[in-house]
N, C-alpha and C positions, 0 to 999 in steps of 0.2 A: 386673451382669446377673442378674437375679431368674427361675434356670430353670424353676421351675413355675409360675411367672407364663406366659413364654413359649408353654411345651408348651401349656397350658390353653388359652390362645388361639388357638391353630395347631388344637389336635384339638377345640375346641370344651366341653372339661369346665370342672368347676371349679376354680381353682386347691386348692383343698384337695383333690382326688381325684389329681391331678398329687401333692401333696409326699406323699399316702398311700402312690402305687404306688412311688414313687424311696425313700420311707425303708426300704417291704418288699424294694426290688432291694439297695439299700446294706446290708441285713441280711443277704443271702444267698440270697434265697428268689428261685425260677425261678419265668416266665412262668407255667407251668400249674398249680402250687398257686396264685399269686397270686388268678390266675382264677379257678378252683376252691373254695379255700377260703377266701379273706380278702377276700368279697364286697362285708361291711359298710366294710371299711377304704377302699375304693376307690367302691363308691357301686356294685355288678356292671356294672364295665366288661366287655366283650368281650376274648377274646384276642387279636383284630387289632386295640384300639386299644391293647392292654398292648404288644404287639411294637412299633405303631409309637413308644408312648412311649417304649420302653428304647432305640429307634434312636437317636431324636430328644435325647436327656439323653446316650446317646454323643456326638453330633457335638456337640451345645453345649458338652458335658465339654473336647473334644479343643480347640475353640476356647477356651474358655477358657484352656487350657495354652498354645497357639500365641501367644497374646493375651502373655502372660505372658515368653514367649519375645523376641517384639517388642519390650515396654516394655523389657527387662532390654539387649536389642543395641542399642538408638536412645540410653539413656540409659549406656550403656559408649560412645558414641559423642558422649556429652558435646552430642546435640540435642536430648532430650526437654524440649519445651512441656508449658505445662496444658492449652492449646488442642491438642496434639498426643495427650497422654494421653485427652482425652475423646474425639474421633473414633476413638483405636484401642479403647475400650472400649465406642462404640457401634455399633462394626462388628457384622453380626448375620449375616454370610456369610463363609467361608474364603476367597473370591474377592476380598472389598470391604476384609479384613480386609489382602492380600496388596497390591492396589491400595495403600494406605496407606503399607504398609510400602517399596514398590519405590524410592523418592528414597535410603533406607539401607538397603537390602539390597546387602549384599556384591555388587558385578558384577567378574565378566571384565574387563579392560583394553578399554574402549571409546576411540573416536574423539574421543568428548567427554570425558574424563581426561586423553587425550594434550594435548587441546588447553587443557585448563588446568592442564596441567603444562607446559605453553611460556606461559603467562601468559594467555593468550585470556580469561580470564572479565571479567577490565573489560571489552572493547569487545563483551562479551555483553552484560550489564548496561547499557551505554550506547544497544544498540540497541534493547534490550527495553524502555526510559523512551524509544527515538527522542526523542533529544536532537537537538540542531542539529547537520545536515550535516556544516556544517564542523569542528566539535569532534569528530564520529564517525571523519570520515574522518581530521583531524590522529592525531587518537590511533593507528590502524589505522596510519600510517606510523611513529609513534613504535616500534608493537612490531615492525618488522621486521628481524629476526637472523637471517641467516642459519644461524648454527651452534645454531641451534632449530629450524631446516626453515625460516622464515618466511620465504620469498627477498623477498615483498613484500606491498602493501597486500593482493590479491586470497588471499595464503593465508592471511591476517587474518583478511577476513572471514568467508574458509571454515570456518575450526577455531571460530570465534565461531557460525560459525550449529550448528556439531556440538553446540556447548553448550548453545545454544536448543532444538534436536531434542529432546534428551534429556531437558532438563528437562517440555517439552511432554511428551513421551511417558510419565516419569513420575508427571506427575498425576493422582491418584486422579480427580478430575473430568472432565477430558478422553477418558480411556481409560473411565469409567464411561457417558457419553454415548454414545463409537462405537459401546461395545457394542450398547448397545442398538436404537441407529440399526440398526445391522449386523444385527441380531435380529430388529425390526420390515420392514425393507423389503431384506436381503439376498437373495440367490439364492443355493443350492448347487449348483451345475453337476459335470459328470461328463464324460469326454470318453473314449474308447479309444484306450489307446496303440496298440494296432493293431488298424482300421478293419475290415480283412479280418479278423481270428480270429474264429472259432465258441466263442461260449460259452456259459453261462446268465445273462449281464451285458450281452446286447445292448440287448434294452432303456433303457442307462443308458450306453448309447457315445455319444451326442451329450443331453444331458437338463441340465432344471434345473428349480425347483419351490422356492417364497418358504420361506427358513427357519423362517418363523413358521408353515408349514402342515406343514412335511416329518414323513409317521408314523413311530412309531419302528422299523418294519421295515426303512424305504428306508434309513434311515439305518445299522442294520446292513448291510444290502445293500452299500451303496457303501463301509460299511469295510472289507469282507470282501473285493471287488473289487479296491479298493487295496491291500488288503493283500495280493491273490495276484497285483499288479501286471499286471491289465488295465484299469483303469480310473485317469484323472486327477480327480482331487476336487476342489473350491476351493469358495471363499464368492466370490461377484461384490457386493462392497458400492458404497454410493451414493457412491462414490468423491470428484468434486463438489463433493457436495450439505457431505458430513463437509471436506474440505480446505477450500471457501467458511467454511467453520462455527469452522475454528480462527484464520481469518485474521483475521477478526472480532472474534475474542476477543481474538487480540493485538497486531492496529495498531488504536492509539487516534488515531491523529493522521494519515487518510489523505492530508494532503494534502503532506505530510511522504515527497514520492514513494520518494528513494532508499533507508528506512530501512524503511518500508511496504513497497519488495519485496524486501527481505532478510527481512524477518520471513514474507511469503508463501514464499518458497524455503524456509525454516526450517521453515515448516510445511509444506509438501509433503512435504519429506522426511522430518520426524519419523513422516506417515501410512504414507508409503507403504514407509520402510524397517523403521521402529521400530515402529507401535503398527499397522498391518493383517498381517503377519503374529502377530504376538500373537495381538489379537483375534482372527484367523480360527480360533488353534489353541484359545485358548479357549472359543469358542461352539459350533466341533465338538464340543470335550468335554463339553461344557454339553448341546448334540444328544444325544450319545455315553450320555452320564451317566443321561437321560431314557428315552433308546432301551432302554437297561440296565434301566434301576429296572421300566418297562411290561414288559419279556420275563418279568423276576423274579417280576412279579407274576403273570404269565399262567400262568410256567409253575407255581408254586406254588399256584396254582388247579386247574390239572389235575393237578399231584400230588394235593395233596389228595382229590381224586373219585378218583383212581386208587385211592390207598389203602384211602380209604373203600366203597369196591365191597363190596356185601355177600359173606358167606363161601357158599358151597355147602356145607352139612353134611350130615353122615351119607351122603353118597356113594363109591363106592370111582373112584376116577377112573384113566384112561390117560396119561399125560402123552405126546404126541406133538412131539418138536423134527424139523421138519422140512428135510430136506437131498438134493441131486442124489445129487453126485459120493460122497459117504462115507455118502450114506444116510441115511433117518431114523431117530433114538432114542428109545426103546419108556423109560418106567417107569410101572409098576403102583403108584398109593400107595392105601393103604386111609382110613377117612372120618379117622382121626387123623394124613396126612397120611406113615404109617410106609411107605415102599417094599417094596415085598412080591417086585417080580420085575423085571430090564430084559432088553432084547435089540434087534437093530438089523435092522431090515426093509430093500429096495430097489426098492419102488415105481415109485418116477423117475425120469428117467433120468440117464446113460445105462443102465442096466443095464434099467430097463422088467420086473421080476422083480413082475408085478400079482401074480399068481394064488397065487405063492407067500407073497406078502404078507398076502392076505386068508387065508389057512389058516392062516397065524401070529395074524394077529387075532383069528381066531373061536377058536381055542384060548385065546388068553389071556380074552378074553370071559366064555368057557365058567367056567374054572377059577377065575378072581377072582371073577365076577357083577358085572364093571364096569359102571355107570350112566353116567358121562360121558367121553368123549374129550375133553381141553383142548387145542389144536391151537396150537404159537405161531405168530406173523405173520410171520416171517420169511422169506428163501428157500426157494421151492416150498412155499409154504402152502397155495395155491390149489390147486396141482397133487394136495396132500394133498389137501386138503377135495376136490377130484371123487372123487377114490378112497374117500376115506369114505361119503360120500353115499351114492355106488355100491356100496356094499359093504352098508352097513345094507338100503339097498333089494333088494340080493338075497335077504340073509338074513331080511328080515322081524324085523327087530330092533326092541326098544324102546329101545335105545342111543341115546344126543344125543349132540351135539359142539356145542363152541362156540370161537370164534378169540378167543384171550387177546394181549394186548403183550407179546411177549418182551424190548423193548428190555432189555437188562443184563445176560439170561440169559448171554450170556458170558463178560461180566465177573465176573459170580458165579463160573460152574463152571470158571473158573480162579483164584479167590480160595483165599487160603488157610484162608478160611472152610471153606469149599466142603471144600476137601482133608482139612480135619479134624472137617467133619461126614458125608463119604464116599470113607474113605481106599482104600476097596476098589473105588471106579467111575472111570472115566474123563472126560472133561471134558462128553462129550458124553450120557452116559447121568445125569451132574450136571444139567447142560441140562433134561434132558427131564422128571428129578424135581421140580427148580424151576416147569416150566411147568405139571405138574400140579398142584403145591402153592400156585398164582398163583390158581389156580381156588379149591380149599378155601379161600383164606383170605389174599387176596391182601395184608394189611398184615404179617404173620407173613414173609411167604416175602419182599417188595419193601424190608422192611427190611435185609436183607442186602446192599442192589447201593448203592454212594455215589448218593445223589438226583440228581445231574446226570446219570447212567448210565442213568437210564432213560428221559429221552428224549420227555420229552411237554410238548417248548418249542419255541422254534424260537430259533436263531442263538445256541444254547446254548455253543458252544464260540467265540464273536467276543465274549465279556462279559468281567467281571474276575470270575475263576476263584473268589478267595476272598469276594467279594461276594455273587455265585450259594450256594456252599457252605453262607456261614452262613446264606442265605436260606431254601433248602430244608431244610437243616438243621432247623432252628426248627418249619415246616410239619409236619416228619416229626413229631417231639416232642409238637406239640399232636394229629396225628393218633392216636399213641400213647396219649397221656394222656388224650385224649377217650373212645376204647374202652376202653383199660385192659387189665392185661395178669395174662394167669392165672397164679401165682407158681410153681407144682409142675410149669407146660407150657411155657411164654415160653423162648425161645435166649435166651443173652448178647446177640442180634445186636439183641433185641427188648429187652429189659432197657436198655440202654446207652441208649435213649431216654426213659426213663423220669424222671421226674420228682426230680431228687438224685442219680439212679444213675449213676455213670461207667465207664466201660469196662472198667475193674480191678475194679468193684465187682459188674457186672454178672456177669463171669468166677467173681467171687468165690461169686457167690449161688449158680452151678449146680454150683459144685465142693461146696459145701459141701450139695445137693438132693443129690449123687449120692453123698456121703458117708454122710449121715443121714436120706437117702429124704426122702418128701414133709412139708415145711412142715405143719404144726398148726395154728400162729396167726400173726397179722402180727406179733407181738409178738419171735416167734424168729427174725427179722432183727435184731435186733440183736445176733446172738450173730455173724453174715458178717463175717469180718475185712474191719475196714477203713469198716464202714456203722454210724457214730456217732449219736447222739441228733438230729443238723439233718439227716441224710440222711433216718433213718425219719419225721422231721416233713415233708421233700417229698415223699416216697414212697409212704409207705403207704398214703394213700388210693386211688389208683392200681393197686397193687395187690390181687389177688382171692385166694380160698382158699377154694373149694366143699369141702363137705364135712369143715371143718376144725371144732374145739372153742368158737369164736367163730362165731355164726351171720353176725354184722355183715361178719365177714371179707369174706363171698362178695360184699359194697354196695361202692358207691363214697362210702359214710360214712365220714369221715374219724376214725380212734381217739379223739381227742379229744373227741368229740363223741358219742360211745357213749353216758355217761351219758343226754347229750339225746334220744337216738334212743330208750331206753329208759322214759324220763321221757312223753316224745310218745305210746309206745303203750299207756302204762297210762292218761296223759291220757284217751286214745278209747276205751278199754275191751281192750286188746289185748294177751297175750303175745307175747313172743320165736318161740313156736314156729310161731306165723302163715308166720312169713319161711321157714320149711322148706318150705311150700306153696305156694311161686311167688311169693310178695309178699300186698298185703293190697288188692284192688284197689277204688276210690276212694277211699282214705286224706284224699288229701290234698286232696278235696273236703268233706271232714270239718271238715276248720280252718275252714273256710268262707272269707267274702270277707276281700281286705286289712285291715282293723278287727282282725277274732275270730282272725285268722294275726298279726297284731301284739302282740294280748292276748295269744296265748300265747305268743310269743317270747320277749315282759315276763315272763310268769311264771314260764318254762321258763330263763329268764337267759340266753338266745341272742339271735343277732338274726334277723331275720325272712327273709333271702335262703338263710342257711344252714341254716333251718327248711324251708323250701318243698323245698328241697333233697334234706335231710333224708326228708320226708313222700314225694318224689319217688320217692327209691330202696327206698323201704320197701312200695310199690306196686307196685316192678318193680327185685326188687334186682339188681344187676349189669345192667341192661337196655343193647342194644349198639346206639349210634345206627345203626350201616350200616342196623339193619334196616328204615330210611327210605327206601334210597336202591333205585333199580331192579336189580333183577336181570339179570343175565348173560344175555343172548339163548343157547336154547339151539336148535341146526338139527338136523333129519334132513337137507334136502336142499340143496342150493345153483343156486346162476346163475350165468350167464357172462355175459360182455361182451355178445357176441351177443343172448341172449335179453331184451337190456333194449332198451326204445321210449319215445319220449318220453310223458309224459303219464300215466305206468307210477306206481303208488301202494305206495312198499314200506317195512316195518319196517329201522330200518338203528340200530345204536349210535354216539354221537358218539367219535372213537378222537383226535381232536386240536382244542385250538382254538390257535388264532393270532388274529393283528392285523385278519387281512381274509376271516374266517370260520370253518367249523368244516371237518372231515373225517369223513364217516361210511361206517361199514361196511355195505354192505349187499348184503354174499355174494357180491361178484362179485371178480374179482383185482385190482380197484383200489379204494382207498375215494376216496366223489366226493365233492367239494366243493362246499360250502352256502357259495355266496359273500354277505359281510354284508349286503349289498342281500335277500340272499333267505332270509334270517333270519326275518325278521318282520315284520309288514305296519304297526308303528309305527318310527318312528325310531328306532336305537339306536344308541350313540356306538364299542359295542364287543361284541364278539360273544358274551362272557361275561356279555354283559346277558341275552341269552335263552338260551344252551345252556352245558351242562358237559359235563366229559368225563364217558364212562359212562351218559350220558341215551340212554333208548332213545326214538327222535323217529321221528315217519311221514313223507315225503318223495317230492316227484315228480320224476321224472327230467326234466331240460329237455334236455339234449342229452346226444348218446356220440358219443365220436372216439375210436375203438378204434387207431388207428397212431398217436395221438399218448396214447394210453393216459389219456385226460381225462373225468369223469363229471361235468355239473354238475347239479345238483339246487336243489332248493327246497323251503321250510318253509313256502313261501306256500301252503295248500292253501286 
């Protein structure tokens, strides 16, 4: 198996861009330097086809080794063919590969063992060539012994057709077929073990829908269901059509009645005991597998925009965690995110303490000069947000607020993170630091919470747990290394994503920041126990250092490349000290077209992707992509349920997408859904075709059902 042949094929590059990115992985070096800086070596692939390659060179890694496994157990088994070695070395699936292997795969003590451990497999063998009658049936009388169970011909035939079963059932071509059949023109049906319960799975109490159409939401749906035991699942396969189909295959000689329908018994029962329950469980998983891989990727999409939210700077913000029964909690963080004051208001009820609330307010107001209230989403948000509204509007304030996703904020302000970056607050006054700190600068603060904890997937907790992990995982990383992280400011919590840098190393770099105060140059990472010569080769670029003895520091120009960065600016006519004044701006209109950007790559001894690059940052060094993306809706006033009408034209942020649309906020105590039909006025296959999270979109109200708390909306304007 020639794997960057493969990959090449599957992702559409060339095979020499494949064996470039797999010799930098086998070297050491991580997805976002790959990216980043070894442009040329790869031909600048993208970072999501570097992830999907490094997936893809796993699982053919791992089949290789499975493969390897196989040949070593079939030939200790004293069966390995050449005709057997080349089908299991041209397996190109872990399914097709396992098919192969099942005739020697160690089983359990089956029916058909038993029965050729009482001698049965001749008069298997006899029926399976349907020999003549009479020599089938003499024989069948010959094996009957009692003190082997065989009392006569009739349990002959039986344990002989158990043998047929299984053999049917073991062929890789037989079971490869059903599948598919099963694939193509199955049903997955659902049924309520009980009819009468109220649940959110009624829907799916009597239901069925072609396995080759089923999206992969339903298909969590009904795992989820079954698995909290209201719902029955199955595959309804062409039962029939597949039994007519094996009969076929193995009576050659139908006229040959009595051996003809021993071999149709044989096959019925092979489908219906041996190879449709299989099947069934493995085309679930196959559903399952699919249903998994689309959430993964949705929700890893909305991470991404989450993270990438640009930062609010230079604001002193309120953080507000909102809550009934305990109240909500106050923290004050100034524009560098430092906490300057908390305390805990009760608004809401039960307690209903407005008035006292708002004097608490306007005093912190007064005393900080807070510009923005961050408000998280959670219980009684809404309830806040009227109280706010109401509050600026009495006082005549130029104060904003804006509603941030709290999802995680718990999980944090009960981490031990949390404990040891505010060992002097409570969990709840943590909380509220977090939610204002989500505002300032929301990849700094959401790197703290494990990526599945935040909450902007759907059926995140029905997937396999470590699948999800290293998926978001990964996301985080590139989100990381895409902005870059400021060396003398960044938490360990932010570091640990970084590019080389591991958890110890990351710990490492701020003990040794608060030991010996702020970093100078990139260069003095190498003195952080533990961060060798291949860590600072992935890292450094990644990281920043404003104001440090190296101007380059503050770029995303990678050390290596300094000479070149400095070689480029005298090429143009240009010092070093350009860069202290914000960059050099057209630079890299300079080079001019692809040709004169090639010439001096040539002459400069670089190549031309890491040149543009290069010229890029030197134009706007350190420049931070969020600054692309929409900014934070921010409100004086809000809506209620009530005051919305159809036809109603209003500003809303997207706060979630899914399979079968988006979620957007737009001020009121429920955010309504933009179902995919009302997306967009062209087809799209998925809702992430037209919206991300974070997008601020304009939207018409189509209906309100305020008791059943439902807002639909549309992007069709």
């Amino acid at each position: 198996m020639n794997i960057a042949e493969i990959i090449s094929a599957e992702l559409s590059i060339r095979p020499q861009q494949a064996e470039a990115v797999i010799e930098l992985i086998d070297e050491g070096n991580t997805i976002p330097f790959i990216a980043r800086y070894r442009k040329e070596a790869h031909g600048n692939l993208n970072d999501e086809i570097l992830r999907k390659l490094e997936e893809r060179l796993q699982y053919l890694r791992n089949l290789e080794d499975r493969k390897k496994t196989v040949l070593a157990s079939i030939e200790e088994q004293g069966k390995l063919t050449d005709e057997l070695r080349e089908k299991i070395e041209a397996a190109m699936t872990a399914l097709s590969l396992e098919d192969i292997y099942r005739p020697y795969k160690p089983k359990r003590r089956t029916r058909a063992m038993i029965a050729r451990e009482r001698g049965l497999l001749p008069l298997a063998e006899t029926i399976l060539r349907q020999d003549d009658w009479t020599s089938v049936a003499a024989l069948a009388e010959s094996l009957v012994n009692p003190e082997k169970e065989i009392e006569n011909a009739a349990d002959a035939f039986a344990g002989a057709k158990d043998i047929i079963a299984e053999q049917i059932a073991d062929s890789a071509d037989c079971r490869s077929h059903i599948r598919k059949r099963t694939e193509a023109l199955g049903l997955i049906v659902s049924k309520a073990k009980d009819a009468e319960a109220k649940s959110v799975y009624e829907g799916y109490y009597d239901y069925s829908e072609p396995v080759s159409k089923i999206p992969g939401h339903r298909i969590l749906a009904l795992n989820r269901g079954e698995r909290e035991k209201l719902l029955r699942v199955g595959i309804e396969a062409p039962e029939d059509e597949l039994t007519a189909w094996l009969c076929k295959r193995l009576v050659r000689h139908p006229e040959r009645k009595e051996t003809a329908a021993l071999l149709s018994e044989a096959a019925e029962d092979s489908y219906k005991r041996l190879i449709a329950p299989s099947v069934e469980t493995e085309v679930r998983g196959e559903l399952t597998d699919r249903a998994e891989e689309g959430a993964i990727r949705i929700f890893g999409q909305n991470l991404r925009q989450l993270l990438l939210q640009p930062p609010i700077t230079g604001k002193t913000v309120l953080g507000w965690d909102p809550a009934f029964r305990t109240g909500c909690k106050l923290a004050v963080t100034d524009s560098t995110g430092k906490v300057l004051d908390t305390c805990v208001i009760y608004p809401t009820a039960p307690q209903n303490r407005v008035e006292e609330a708002k004097r608490t307010l306007l005093a912190l107001i007064k005393k900080y000069k807070i510009d923005v209230i961050s408000v998280g989403n959670g219980t009684a948000s809404r309830e806040s947000e009227q109280i706010i509204a109401e509050f600026i509007r009495e006082n005549r304030l130029s104060v904003q607020y804006a509603i941030v996703n709290e999802a995680g904020a718990s999980v944090y302000s009960a981490s031990k993170l949390a404990s040891e970056e505010f060992p002097q607050f409570d969990v709840g006054q943590r909380s509220a630091a977090s939610i204002a700190r989500r505002l300032q600068d929301p990849l700094s603060e959401l790197v703290k919470i494990e990526p599945k904890a935040i909450g902007v997937g759907q059926y995140q907790h029905d997937m396999n747990q470590t699948r999800l992990s290293d998926a978001l995982t990964a996301v985080v990383e590139d989100c990381v290394n895409s902005v870059g992280a400021d060396l003398n400011t960044a938490s360990a919590a932010l570091l640990q994503y970084v590019s080389g840098i591991s958890k110890t190393v990351a710990q490492n770099i701020v003990a040794y920041r608060e030991a010996n105060g702020r970093f100078k140059s990139r260069r003095e990472l190498l003195k952080v126990a533990k961060l060798g010569p291949k860590a600072y080769e992935q890292c450094a670029g990644f990281l920043r250092i404003k104001g440090g003895t190296e101007a380059l520091d503050a770029t995303a120009v990678h050390p290596e490349s300094y000479e070149t960065a400095r070689q480029l600016l005298g090429l143009l006519g240009y010092s070093e000290d350009a860069l202290e004044n914000g960059g050099i701006p057209g630079i890299a209109q300079k080079l001019g077209g692809k040709k004169q950007a090639e010439e001096a790559a040539k002459e400069l001894g670089t190549g031309v992707f890491t040149l543009l690059d290069i010229a890029k940052e030197l134009e706007k060094p350190g420049r931070d992509p969020r600054e692309d993306a929409p900014a934070p809706v921010l409100k004086q006033d809000v809506l209620s349920m009530e005051d919305l009408k159809e036809g109603m034209i209003l500003t809303g942020t997207v706060r979630n997408v899914i399979d079968f649309g988006a979620f957007v906020d737009i001020g009121v105590h429920q955010d309504g859904l933009v179902h995919i039909s009302q997306l967009s006025h062209k087809f799209i296959k998925h809702p992430s075709e037209a919206v991300k999270l974070g997008d601020v979109v304009q939207v018409k109200v189509l209906s309100v059902d305020p008791e059943k708390k439902r807002i639909a909306l549309s992007m069709k304007l």
